[in-house]
mmCIF file of the N, C-alpha and C atoms, coordinates in Angstrom:
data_MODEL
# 
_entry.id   MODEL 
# 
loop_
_atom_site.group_PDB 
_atom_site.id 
_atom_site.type_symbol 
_atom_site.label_atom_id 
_atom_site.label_alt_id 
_atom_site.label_comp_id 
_atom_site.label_asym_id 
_atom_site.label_entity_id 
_atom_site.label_seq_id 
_atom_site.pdbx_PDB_ins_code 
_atom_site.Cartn_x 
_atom_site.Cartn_y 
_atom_site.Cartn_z 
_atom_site.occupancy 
_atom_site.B_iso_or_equiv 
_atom_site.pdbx_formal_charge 
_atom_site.auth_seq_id 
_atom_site.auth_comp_id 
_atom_site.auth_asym_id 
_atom_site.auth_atom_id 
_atom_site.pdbx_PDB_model_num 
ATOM 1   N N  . UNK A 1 1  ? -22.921 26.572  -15.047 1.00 0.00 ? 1  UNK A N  1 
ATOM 2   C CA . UNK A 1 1  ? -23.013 25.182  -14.673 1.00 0.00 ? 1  UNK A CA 1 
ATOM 3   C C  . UNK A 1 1  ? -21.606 24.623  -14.479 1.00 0.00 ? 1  UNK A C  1 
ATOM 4   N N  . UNK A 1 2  ? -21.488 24.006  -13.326 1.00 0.00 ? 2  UNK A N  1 
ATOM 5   C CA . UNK A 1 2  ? -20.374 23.874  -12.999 1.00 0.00 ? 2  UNK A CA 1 
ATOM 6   C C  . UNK A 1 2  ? -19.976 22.399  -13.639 1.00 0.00 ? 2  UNK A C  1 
ATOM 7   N N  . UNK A 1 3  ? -18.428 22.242  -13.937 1.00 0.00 ? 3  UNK A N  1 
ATOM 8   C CA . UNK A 1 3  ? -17.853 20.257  -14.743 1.00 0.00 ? 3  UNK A CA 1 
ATOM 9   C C  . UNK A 1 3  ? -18.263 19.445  -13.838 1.00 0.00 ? 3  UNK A C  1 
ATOM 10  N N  . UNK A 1 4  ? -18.508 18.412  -13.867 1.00 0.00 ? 4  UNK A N  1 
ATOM 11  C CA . UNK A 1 4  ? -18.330 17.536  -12.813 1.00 0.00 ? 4  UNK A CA 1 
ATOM 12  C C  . UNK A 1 4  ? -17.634 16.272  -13.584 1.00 0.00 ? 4  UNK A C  1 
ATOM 13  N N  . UNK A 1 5  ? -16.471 15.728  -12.946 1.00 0.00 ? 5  UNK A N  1 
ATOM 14  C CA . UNK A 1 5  ? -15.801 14.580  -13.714 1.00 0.00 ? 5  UNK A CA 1 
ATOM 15  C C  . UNK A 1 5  ? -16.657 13.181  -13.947 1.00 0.00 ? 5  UNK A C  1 
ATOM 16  N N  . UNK A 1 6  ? -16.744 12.567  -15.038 1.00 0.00 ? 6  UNK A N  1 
ATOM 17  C CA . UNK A 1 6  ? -17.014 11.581  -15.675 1.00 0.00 ? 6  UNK A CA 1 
ATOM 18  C C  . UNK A 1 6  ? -16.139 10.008  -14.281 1.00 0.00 ? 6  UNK A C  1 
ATOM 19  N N  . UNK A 1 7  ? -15.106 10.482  -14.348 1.00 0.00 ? 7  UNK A N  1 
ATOM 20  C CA . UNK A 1 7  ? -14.061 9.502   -14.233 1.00 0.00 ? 7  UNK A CA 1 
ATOM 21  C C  . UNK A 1 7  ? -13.022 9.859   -13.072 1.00 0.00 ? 7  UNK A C  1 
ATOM 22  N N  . UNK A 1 8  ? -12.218 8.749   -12.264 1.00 0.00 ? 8  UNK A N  1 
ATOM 23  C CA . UNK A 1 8  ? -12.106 8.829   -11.226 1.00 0.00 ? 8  UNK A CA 1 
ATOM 24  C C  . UNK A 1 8  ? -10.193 8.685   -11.680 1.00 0.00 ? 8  UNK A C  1 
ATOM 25  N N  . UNK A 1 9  ? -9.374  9.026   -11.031 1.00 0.00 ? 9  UNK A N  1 
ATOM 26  C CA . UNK A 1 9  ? -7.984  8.009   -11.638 1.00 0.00 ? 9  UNK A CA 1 
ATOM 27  C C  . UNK A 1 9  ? -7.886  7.007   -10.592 1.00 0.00 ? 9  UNK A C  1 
ATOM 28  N N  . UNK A 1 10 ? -7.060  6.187   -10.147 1.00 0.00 ? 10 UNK A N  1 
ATOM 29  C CA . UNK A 1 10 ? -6.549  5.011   -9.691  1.00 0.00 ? 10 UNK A CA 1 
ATOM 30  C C  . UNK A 1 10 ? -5.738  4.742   -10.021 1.00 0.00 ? 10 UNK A C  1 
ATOM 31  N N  . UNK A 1 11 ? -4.685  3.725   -9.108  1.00 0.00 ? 11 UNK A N  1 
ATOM 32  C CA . UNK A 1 11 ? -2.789  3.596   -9.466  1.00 0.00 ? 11 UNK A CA 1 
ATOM 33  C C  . UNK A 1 11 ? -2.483  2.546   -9.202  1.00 0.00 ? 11 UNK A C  1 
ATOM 34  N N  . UNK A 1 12 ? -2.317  1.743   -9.967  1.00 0.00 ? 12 UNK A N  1 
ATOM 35  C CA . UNK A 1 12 ? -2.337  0.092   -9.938  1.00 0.00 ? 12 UNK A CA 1 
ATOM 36  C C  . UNK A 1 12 ? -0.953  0.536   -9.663  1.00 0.00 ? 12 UNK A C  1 
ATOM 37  N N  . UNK A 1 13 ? -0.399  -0.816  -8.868  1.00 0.00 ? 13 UNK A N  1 
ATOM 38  C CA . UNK A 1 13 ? 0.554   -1.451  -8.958  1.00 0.00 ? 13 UNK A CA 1 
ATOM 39  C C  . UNK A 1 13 ? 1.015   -2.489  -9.276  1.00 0.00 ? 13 UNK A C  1 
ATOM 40  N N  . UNK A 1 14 ? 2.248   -2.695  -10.381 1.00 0.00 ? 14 UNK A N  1 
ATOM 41  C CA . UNK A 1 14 ? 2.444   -3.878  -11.171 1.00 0.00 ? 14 UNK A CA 1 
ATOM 42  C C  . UNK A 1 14 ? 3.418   -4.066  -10.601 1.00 0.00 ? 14 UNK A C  1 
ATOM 43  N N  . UNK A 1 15 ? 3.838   -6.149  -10.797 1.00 0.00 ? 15 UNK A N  1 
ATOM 44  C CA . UNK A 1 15 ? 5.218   -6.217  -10.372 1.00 0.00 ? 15 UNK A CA 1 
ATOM 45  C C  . UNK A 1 15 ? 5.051   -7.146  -11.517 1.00 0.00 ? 15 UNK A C  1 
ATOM 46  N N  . UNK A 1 16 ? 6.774   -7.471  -11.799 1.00 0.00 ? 16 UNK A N  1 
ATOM 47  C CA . UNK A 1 16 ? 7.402   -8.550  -12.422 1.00 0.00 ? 16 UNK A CA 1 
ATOM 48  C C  . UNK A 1 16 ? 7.832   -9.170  -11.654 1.00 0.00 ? 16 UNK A C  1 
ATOM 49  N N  . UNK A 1 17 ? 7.859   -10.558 -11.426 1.00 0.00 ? 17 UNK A N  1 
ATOM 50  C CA . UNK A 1 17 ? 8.776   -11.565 -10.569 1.00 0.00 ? 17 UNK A CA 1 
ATOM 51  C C  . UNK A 1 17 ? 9.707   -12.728 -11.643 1.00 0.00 ? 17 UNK A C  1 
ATOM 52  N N  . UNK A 1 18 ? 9.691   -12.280 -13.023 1.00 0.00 ? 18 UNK A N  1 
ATOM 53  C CA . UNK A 1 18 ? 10.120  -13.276 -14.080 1.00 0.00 ? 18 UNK A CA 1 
ATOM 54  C C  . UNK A 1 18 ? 9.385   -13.683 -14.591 1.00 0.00 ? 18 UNK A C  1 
ATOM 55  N N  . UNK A 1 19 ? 8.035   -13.426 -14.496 1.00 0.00 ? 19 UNK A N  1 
ATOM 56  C CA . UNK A 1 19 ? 6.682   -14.547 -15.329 1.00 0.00 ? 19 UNK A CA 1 
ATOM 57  C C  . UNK A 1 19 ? 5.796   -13.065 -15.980 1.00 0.00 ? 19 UNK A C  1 
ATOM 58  N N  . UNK A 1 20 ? 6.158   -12.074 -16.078 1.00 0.00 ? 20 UNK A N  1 
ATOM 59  C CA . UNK A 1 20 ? 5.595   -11.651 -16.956 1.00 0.00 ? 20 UNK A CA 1 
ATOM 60  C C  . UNK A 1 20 ? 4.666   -10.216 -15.526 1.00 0.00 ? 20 UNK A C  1 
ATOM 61  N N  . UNK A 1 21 ? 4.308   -9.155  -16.382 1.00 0.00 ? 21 UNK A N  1 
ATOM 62  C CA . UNK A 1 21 ? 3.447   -7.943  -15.335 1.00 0.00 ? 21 UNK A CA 1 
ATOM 63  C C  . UNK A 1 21 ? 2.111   -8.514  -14.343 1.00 0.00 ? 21 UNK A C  1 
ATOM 64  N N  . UNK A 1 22 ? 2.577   -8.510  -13.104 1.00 0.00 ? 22 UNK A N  1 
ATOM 65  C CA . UNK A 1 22 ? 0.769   -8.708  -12.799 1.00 0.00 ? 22 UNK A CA 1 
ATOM 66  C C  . UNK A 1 22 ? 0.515   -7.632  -11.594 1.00 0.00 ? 22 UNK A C  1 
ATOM 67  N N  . UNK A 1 23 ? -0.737  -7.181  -11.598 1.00 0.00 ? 23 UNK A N  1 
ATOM 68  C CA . UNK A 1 23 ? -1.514  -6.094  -10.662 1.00 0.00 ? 23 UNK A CA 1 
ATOM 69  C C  . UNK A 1 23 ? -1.264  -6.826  -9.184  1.00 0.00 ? 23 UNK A C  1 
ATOM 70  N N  . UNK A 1 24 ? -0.516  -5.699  -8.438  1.00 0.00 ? 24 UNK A N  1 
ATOM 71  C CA . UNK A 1 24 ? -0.713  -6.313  -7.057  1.00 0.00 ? 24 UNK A CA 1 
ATOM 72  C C  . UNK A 1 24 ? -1.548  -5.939  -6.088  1.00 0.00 ? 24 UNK A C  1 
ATOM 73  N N  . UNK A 1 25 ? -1.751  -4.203  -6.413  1.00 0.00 ? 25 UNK A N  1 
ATOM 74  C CA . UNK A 1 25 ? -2.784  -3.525  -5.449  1.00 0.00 ? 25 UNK A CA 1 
ATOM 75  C C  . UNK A 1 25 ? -3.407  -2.277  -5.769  1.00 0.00 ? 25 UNK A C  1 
ATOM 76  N N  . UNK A 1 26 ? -4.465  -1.779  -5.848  1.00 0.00 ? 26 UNK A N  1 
ATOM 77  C CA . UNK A 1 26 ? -5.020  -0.368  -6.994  1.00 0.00 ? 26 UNK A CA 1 
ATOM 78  C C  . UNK A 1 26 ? -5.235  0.515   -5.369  1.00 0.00 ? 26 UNK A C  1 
ATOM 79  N N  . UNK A 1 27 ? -4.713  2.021   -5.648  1.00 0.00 ? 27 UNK A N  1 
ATOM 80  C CA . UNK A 1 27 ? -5.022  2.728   -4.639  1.00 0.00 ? 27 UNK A CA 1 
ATOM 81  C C  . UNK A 1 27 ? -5.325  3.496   -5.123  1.00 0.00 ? 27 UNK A C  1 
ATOM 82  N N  . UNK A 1 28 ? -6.081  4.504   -4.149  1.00 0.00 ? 28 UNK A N  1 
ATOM 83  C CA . UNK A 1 28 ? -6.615  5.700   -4.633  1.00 0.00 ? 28 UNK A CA 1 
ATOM 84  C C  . UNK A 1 28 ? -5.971  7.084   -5.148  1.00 0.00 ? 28 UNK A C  1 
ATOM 85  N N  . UNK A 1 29 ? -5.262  7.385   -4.498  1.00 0.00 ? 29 UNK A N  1 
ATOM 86  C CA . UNK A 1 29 ? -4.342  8.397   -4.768  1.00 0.00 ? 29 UNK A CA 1 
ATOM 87  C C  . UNK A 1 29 ? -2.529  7.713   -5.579  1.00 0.00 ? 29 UNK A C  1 
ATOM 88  N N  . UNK A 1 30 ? -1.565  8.762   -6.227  1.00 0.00 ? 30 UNK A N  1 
ATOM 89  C CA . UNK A 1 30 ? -0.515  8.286   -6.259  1.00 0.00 ? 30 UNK A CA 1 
ATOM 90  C C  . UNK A 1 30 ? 0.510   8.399   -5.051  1.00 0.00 ? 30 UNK A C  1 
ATOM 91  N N  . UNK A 1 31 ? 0.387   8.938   -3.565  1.00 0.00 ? 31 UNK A N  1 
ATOM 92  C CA . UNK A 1 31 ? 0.943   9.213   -3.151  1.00 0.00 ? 31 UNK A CA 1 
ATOM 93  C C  . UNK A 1 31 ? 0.849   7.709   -2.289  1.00 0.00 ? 31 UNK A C  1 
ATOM 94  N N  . UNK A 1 32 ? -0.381  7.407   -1.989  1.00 0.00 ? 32 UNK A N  1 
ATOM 95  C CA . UNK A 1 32 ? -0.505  6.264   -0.897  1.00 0.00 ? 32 UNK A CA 1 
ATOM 96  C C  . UNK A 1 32 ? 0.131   5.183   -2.088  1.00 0.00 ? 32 UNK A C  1 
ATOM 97  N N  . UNK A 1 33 ? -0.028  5.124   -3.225  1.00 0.00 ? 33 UNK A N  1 
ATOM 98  C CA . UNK A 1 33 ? 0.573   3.888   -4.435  1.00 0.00 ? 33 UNK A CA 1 
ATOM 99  C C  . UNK A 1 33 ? 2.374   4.179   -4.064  1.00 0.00 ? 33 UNK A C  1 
ATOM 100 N N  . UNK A 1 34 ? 3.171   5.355   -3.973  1.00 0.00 ? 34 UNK A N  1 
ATOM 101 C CA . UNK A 1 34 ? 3.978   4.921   -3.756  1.00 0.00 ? 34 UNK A CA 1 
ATOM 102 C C  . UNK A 1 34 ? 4.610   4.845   -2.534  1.00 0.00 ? 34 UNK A C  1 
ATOM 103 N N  . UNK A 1 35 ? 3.949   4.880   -1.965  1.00 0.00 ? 35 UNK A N  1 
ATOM 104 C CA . UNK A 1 35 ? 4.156   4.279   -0.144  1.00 0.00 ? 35 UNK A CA 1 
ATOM 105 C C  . UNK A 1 35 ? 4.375   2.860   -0.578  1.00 0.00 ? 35 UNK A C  1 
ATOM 106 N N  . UNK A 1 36 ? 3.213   2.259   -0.805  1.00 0.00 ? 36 UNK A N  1 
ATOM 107 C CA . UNK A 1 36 ? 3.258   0.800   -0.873  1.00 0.00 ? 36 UNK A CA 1 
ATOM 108 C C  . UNK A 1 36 ? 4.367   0.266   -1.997  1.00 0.00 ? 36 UNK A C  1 
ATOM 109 N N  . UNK A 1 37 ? 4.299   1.227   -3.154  1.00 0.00 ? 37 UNK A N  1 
ATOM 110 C CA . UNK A 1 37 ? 5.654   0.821   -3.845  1.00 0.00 ? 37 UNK A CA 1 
ATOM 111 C C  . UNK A 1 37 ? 7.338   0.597   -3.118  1.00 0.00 ? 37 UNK A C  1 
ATOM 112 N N  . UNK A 1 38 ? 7.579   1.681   -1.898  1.00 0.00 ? 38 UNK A N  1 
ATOM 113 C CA . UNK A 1 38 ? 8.697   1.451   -1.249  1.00 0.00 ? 38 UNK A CA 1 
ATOM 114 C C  . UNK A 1 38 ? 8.244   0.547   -0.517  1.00 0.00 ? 38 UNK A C  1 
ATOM 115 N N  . UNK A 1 39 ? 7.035   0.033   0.287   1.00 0.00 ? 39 UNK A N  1 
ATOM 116 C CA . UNK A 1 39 ? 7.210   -1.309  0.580   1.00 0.00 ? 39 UNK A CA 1 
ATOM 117 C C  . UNK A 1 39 ? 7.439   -2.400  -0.002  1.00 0.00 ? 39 UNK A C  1 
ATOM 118 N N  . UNK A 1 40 ? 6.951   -2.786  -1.097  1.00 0.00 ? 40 UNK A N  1 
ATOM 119 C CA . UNK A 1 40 ? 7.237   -3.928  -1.688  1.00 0.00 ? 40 UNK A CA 1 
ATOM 120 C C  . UNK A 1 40 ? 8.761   -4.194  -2.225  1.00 0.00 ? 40 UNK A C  1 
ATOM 121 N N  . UNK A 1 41 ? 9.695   -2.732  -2.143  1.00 0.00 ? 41 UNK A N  1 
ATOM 122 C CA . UNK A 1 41 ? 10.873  -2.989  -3.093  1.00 0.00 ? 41 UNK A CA 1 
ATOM 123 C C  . UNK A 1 41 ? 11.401  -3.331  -1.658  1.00 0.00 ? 41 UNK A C  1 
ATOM 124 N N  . UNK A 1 42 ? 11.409  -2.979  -0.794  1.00 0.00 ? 42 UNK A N  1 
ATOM 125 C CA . UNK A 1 42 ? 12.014  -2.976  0.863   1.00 0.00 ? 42 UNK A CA 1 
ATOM 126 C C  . UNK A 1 42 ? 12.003  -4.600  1.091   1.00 0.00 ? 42 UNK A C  1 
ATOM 127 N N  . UNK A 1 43 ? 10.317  -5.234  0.736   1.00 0.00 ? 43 UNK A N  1 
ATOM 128 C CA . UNK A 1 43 ? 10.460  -6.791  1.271   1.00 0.00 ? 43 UNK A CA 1 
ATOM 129 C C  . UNK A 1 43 ? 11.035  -7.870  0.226   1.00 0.00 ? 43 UNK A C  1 
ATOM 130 N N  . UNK A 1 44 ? 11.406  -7.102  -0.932  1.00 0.00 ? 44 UNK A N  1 
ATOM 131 C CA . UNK A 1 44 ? 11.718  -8.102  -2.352  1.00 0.00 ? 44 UNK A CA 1 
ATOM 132 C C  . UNK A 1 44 ? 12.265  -7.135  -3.343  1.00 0.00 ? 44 UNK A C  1 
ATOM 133 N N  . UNK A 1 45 ? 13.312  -7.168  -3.208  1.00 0.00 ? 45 UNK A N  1 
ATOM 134 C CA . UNK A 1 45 ? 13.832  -6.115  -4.230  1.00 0.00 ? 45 UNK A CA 1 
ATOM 135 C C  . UNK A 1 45 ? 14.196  -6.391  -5.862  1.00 0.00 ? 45 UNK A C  1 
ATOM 136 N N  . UNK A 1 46 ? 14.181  -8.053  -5.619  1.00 0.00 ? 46 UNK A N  1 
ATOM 137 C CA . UNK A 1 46 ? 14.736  -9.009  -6.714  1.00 0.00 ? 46 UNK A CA 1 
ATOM 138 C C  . UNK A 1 46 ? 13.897  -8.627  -7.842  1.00 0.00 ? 46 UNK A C  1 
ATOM 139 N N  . UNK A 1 47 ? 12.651  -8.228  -7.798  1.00 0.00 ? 47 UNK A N  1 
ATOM 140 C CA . UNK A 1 47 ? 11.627  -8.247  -8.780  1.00 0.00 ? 47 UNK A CA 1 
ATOM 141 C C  . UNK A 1 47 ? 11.410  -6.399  -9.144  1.00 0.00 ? 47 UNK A C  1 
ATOM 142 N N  . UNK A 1 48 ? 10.920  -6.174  -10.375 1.00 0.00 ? 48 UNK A N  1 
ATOM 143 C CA . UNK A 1 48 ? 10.445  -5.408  -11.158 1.00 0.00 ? 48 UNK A CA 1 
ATOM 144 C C  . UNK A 1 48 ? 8.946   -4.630  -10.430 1.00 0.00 ? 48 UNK A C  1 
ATOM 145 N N  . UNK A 1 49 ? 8.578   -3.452  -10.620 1.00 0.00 ? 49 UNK A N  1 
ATOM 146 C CA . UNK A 1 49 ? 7.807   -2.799  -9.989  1.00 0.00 ? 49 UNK A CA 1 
ATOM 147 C C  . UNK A 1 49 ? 7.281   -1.464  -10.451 1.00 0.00 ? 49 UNK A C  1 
ATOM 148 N N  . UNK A 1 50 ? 6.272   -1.277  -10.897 1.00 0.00 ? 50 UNK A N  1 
ATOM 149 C CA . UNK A 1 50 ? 6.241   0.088   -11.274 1.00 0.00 ? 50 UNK A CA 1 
ATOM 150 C C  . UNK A 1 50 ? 4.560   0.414   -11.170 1.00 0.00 ? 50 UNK A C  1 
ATOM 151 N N  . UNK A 1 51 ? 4.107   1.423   -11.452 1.00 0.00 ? 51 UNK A N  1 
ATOM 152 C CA . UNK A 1 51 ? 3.117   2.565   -11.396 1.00 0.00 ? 51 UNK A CA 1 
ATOM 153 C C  . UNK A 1 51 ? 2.349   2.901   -12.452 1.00 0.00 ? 51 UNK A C  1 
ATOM 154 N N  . UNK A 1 52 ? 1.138   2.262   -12.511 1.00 0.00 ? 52 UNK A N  1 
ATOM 155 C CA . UNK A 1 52 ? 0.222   2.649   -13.105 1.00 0.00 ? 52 UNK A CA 1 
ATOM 156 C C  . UNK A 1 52 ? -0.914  3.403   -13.331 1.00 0.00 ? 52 UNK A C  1 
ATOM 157 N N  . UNK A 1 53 ? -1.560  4.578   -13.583 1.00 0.00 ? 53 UNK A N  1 
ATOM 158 C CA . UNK A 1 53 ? -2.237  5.172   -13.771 1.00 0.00 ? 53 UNK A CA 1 
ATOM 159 C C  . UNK A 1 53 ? -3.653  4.586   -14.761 1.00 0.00 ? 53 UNK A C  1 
ATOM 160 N N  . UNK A 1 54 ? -4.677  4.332   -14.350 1.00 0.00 ? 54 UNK A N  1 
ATOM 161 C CA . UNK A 1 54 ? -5.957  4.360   -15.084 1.00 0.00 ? 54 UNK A CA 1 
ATOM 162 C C  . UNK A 1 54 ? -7.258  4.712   -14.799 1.00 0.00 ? 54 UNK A C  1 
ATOM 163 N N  . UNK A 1 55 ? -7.908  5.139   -15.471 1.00 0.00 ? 55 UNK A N  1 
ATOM 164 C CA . UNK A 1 55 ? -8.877  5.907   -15.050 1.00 0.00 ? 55 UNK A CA 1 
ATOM 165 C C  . UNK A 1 55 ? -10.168 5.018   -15.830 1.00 0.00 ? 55 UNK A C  1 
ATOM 166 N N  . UNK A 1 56 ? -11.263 5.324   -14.495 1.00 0.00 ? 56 UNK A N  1 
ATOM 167 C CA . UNK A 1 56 ? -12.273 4.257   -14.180 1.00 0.00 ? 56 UNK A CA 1 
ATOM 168 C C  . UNK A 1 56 ? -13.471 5.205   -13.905 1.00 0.00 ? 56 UNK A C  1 
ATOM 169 N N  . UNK A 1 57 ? -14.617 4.435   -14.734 1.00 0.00 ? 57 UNK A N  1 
ATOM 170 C CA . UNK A 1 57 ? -15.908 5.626   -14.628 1.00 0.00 ? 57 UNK A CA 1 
ATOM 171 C C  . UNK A 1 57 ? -16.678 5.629   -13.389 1.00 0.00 ? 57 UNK A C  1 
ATOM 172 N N  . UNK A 1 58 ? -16.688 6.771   -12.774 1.00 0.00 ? 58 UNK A N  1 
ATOM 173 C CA . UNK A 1 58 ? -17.727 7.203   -11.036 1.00 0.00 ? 58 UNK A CA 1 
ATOM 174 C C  . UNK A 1 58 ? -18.950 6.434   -11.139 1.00 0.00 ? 58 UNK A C  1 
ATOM 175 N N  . UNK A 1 59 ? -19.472 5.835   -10.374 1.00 0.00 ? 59 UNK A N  1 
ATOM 176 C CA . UNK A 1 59 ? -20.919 4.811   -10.331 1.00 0.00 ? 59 UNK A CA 1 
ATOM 177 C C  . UNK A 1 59 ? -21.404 5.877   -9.291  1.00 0.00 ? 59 UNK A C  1 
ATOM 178 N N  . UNK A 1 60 ? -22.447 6.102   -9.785  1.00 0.00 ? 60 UNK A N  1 
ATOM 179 C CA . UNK A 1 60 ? -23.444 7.034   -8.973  1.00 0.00 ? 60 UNK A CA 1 
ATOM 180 C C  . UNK A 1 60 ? -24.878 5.528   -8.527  1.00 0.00 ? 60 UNK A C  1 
# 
């Protein structure tokens, strides 16, 4: 019998702008998360930015 995963991952992206962490955009993979991460440092570099990993249960 073959595993089948419970759970999916997903890669938030957080920024700081001075007011504290907030979620800007959840993608599916980490590769497309840091695409959009070099975009956001490209249009605003002033602010804080990083990569989150969490994992979220499959809805059948």
């Amino acid at each position: 019998m073959a595993y089948t995963r419970k759970t999916k991952d997903e890669y938030i992206l957080l920024s700081n702008y001075g007011y504290g962490w907030d979620e800007e955009l959840t993608e599916e993979t980490y590769k497309e998360a840091k695409e959009q991460l070099k975009t956001y440092r490209e249009n605003c570099p002033h602010a804080q930015y990083k990569i989150k990993k969490k994992r979220v249960p499959i809805t059948q």
